[in-house]
C-alpha positions as CSV (number, residue, x, y, z in Angstrom):
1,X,0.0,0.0,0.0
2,X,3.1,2.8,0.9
3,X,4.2,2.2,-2.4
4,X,0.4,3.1,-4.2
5,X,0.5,6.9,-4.5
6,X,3.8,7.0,-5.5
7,X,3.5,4.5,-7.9
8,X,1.1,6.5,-9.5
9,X,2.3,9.5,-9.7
10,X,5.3,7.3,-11.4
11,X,2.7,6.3,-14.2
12,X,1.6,9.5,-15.2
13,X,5.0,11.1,-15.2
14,X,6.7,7.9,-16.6
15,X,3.9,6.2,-19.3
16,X,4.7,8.8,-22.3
17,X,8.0,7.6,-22.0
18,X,6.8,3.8,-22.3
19,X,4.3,5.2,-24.9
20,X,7.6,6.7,-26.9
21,X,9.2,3.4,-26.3
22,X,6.8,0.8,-27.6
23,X,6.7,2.9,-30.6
24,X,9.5,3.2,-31.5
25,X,10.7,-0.6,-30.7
26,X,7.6,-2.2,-33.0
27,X,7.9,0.4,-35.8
28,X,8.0,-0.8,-39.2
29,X,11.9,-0.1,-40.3
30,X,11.6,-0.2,-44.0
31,X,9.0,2.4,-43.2
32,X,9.8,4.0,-40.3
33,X,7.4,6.8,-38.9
34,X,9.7,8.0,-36.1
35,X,13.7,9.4,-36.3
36,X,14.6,8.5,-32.4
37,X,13.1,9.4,-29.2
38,X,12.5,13.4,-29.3
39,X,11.2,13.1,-33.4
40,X,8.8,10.7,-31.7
41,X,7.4,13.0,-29.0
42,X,7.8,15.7,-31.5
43,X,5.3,13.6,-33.8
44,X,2.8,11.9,-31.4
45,X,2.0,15.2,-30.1
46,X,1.5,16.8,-33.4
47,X,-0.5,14.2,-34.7
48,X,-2.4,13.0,-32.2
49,X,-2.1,15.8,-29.0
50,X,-0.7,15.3,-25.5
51,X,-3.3,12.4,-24.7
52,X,-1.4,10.4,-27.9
53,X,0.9,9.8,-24.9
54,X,-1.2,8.8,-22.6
55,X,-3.1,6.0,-24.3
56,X,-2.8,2.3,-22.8
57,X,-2.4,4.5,-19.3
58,X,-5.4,2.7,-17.8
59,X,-3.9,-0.6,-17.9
60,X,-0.9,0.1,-15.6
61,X,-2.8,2.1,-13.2
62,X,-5.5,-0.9,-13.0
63,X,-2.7,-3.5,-12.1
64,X,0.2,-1.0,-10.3
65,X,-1.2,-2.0,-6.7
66,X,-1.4,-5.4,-7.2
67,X,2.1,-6.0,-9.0
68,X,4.0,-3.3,-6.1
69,X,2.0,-5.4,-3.5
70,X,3.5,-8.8,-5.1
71,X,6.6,-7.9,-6.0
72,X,7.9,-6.0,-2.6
73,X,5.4,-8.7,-0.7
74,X,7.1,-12.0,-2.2
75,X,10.9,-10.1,-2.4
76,X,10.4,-10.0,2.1
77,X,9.0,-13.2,2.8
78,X,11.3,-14.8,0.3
79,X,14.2,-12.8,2.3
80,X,12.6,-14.1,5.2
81,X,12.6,-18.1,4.1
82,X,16.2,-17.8,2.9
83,X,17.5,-16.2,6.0
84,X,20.9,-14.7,5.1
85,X,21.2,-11.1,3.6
86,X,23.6,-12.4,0.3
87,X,23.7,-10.7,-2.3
88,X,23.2,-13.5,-3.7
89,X,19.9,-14.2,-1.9
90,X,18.8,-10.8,-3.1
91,X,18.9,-11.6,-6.3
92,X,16.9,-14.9,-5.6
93,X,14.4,-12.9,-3.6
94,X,13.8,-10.3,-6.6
95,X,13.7,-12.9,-9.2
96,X,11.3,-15.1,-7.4
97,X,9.2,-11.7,-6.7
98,X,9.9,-10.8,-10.7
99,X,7.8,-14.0,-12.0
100,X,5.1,-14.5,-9.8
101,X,3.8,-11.0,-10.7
102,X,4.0,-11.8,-14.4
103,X,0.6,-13.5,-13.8
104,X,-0.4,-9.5,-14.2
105,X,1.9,-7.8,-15.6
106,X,1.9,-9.8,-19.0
107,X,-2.0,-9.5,-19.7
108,X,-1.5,-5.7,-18.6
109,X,1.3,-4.8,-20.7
110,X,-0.8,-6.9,-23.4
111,X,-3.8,-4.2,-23.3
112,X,-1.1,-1.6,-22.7
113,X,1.2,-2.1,-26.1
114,X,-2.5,-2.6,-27.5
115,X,-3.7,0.3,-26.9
116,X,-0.5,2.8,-27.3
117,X,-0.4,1.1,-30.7
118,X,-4.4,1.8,-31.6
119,X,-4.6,5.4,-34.2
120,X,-0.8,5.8,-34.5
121,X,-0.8,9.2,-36.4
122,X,-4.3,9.8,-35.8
123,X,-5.8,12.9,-33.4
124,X,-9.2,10.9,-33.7
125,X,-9.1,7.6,-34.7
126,X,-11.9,6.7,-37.5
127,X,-11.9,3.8,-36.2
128,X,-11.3,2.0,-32.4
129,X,-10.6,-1.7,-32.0
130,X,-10.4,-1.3,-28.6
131,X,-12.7,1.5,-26.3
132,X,-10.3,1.0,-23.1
133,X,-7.8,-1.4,-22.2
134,X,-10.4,-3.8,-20.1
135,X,-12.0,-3.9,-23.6
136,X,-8.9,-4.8,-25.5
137,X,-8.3,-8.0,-22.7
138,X,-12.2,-9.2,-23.2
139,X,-12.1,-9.0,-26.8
140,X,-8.8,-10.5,-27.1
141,X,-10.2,-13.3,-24.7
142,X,-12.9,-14.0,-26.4
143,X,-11.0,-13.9,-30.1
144,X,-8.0,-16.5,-28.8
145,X,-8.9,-17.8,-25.2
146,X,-6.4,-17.8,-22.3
147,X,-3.6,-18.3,-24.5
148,X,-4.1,-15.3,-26.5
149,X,-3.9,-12.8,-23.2
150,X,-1.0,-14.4,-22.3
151,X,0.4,-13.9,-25.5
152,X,4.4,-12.5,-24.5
153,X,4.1,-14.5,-21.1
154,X,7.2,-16.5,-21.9
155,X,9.1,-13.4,-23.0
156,X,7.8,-11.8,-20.0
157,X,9.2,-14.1,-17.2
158,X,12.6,-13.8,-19.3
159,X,13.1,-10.3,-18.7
160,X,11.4,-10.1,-15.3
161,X,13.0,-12.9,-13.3
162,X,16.4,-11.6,-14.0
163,X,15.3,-8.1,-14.0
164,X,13.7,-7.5,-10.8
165,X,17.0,-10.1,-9.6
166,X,18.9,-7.1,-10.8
167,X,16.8,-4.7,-9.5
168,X,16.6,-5.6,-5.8
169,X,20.5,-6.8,-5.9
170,X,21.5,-3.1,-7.2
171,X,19.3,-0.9,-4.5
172,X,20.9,-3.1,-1.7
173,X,24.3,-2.8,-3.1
174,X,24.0,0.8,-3.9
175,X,22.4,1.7,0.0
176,X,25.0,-0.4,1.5
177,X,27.6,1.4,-0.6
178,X,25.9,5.1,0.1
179,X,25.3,3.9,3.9
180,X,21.7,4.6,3.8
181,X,21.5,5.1,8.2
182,X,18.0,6.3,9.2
183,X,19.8,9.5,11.0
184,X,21.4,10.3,8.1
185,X,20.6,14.3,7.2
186,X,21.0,12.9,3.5
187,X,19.5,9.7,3.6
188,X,16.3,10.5,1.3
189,X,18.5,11.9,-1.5
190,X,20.4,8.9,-1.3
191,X,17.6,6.3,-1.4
192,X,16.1,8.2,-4.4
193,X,19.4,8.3,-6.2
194,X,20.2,3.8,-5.1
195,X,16.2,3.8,-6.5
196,X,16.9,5.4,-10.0
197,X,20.2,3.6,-10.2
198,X,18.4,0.2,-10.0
199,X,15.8,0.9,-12.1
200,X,18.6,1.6,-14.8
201,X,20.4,-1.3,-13.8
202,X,17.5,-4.0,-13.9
203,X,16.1,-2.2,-17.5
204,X,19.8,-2.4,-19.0
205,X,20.2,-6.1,-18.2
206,X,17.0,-7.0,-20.0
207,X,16.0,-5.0,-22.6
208,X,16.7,-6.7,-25.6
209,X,14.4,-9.3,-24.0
210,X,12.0,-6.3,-23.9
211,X,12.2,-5.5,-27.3
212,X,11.2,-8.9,-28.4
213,X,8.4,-8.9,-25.6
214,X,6.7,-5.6,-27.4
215,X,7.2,-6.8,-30.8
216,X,5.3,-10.5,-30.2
217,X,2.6,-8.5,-28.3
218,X,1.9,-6.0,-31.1
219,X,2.0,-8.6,-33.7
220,X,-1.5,-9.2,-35.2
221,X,-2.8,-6.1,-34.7
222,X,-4.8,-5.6,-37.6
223,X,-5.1,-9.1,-38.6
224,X,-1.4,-9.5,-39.4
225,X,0.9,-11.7,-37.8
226,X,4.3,-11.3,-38.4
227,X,6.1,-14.0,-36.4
228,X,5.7,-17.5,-35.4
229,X,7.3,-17.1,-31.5
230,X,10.1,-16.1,-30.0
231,X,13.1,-17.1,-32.0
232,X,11.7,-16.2,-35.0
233,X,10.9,-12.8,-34.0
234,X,14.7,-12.5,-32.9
235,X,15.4,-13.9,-36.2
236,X,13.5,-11.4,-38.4
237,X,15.0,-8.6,-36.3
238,X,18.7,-9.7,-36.4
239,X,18.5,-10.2,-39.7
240,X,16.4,-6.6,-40.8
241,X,17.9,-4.3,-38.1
242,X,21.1,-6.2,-36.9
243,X,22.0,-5.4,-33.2
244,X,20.5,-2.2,-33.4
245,X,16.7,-3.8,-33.1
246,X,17.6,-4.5,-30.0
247,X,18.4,-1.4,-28.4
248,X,15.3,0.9,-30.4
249,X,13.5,3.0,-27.4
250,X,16.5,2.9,-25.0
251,X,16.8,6.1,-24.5
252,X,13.2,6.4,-23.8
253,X,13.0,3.6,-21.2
254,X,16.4,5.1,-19.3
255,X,15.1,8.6,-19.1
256,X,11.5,7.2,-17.3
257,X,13.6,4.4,-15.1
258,X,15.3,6.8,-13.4
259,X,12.4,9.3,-11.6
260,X,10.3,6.2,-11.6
261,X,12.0,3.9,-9.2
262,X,13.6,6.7,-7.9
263,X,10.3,8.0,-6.0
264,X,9.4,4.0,-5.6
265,X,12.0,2.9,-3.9
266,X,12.4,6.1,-1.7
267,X,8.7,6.3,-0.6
268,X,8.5,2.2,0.0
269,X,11.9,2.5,2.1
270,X,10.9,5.3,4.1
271,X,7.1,3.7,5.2
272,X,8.9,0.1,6.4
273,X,11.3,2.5,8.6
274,X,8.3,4.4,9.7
275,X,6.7,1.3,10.5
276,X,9.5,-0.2,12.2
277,X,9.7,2.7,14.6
278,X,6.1,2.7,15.1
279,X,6.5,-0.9,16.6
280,X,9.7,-0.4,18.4
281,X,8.0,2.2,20.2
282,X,4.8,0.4,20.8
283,X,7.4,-2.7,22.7
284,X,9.1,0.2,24.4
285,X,5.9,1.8,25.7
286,X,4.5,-1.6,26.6
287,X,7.9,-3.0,28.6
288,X,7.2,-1.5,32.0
289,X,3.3,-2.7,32.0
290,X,4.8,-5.7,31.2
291,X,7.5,-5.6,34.3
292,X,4.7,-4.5,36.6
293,X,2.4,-7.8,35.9
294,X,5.3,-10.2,36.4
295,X,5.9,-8.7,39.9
296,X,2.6,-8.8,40.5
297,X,1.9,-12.6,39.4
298,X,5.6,-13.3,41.2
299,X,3.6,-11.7,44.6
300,X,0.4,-13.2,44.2
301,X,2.0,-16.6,43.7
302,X,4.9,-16.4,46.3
303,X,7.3,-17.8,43.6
C-alpha cells in the first residue's frame, strides 16, 4: 500500500516515455514513422495531442497495486525463508518476486502495447478496435482464449526474473555502498538516487528481451501476424535491423527508469522505517506494564 501513490504518480510522469518506447521498438523499419526518441514525442504530439501519450495509461494504473504489493510482498518473505542477507539471496528474492507477478503484468502490458499502438498518427481515430484497455483483454479473450492474453508471457518471465533479480540486488548494493542510516541528514536523496540507479540497472540487463516482448505483443494487430514465437521474431529482427533492433526506445525507457523507481524505492523504504519505529515504540511503551504484571503474578504466587 506505501508504495500506491507513488507508484502512480510514477505512471503519469513515466507512461509517455513507455508510450515513446513501444513505438519506436515495434515500428516498421523499411517504413519507419519516427527518427529517435524526441522526433517521436515531437510527432505523437502533433499528430495526435498530449493524450497520444497517454493512451494504454489505464492498464498500468489498474494493475500498479497489485504487481507493487506482489513484488515488494514476495521479495520480504522470500528474504525471510532464505535467512541470510547475500547478495546473492537478493537476487533470488527479486527474481522469485519478478515472476510471480508476471501472472499480471503480462496480460497488462498486453492491453497496454495494444492500446498505445491503436490510431498511430491519428488525433481521432476513424476507427477503435479497442474503447479502453479492459476492452482490449475481453475481446482478445474471447478472439483467442487464455492463451491469446497471455500472449508474451514466456518473454515476460525472461526479462522479469532476471530483471527484478537485478533490481533488488543493485538498490541493496547501492544503500549499503551510500550507507543509507535512518539518521542520516541525506538519507532521502540517497535512497532516491540507489532507486533510480536500480531501475537503470534492472532495464539495461533486460531490454533486448524487452524488445522482443513488445514486438510479439503488437504482432497481429490488424489481422497480421508477423512472427511464429520467440526465436523467430529475434530472427527477423537480427536479420532486418542487426544489433540495433535490439536497443530501439533505449533512450526512452532510461530517461523514465530513473524518476520512476527513484520516487518508488524512496517512498517504499521510508514507510517500512516508519513502520518499524512505530512498533519499536509500541514494545518500548508496553515494557514496564509488562514488568509490573510479572511482579505482580511473582507476589500473588509467592514464587
Amino acid at each position: 500500500m506505501s508504495s500506491c501513490p507513488s507508484g502512480a504518480a510514477g505512471v503519469l510522469v513515466g507512461h509517455p516515455f513507455d508510450t515513446v518506447k513501444v513505438r519506436l521498438q515495434v515500428q516498421n523499419v523499411d517504413r519507419p514513422l519516427y527518427r529517435g526518441t524526441y522526433h517521436c514525442f515531437q510527432t505523437i504530439i502533433r499528430q495526435e495531442s498530449m493524450l497520444g501519450l497517454y493512451k494504454g495509461i489505464g492498464s498500468p494504473m489498474m494493475g500498479l497495486t497489485f504487481i507493487n504489493a506482489i513484488v515488494f510482498g514476495v521479495q520480504g518473505n522470500a528474504m525471510r525463508k532464505l535467512g541470510r542477507d547475500t547478495p546473492f539471496n537478493q537476487f533470488l528474492a527479486g527474481a522469485s518476486a519478478g515472476i510471480i507477478q508476471c501472472v499480471i503484468c503480462c496480460p497488462m502490458e498486453l492491453a497496454k502495447t495494444r492500446m498505445q499502438l491503436q490510431g498511430t498518427g491519428q488525433k481521432k481515430p476513424t476507427r477503435k478496435l479497442y474503447k479502453n484497455s479492459l476492452d482490449c483483454l475481453v475481446r482478445i479473450y474471447n478472439k483467442e482464449g487464455v492463451r491469446g492474453i497471455n500472449r508474451g508471457m514466456v518473454t515476460t518471465l525472461l526479462r522479469e526474473a532476471p530483471g527484478f533479480g537485478v533490481y533488488f540486488l543493485a538498490y541493496d548494493t547501492w544503500t549499503r555502498y551510500l550507507g543509507c542510516e535512518p539518521d542520516d541528514p541525506y538519507m532521502i536523496p540517497k535512497l532516491l538516487f540507489a532507486g533510480g540507479m536500480s531501475g537503470i540497472a534492472s532495464w539495461l540487463s533486460t531490454y533486448p528481451v524487452d524488445v522482443i516482448k513488445s514486438r510479439l505483443q503488437a504482432d497481429g494487430v490488424g489481422g497480421v501476424h508477423q512472427y511464429s514465437g520467440i526465436a523467430d521474431c529475434v530472427r527477423q529482427s537480427w536479420r532486418k535491423e542487426g544489433w540495433r533492433a535490439f536497443t530501439r526506445g533505449l533512450t526512452s525507457t532510461l530517461l523514465r527508469a530513473f524518476p520512476v523507481n527513484a520516487t518508488t524505492f524512496a517512498t517504499v523504504t521510508l514507510f517500512l522505517l516508519y513502520m518499524r519505529k512505530g512498533e519499536e515504540c509500541g514494545v518500548q511503551d508496553s515494557e514496564p506494564q509488562t514488568q509490573t504484571q510479572t511482579q505482580t503474578q511473582t507476589q500473588t504466587t509467592g514464587m
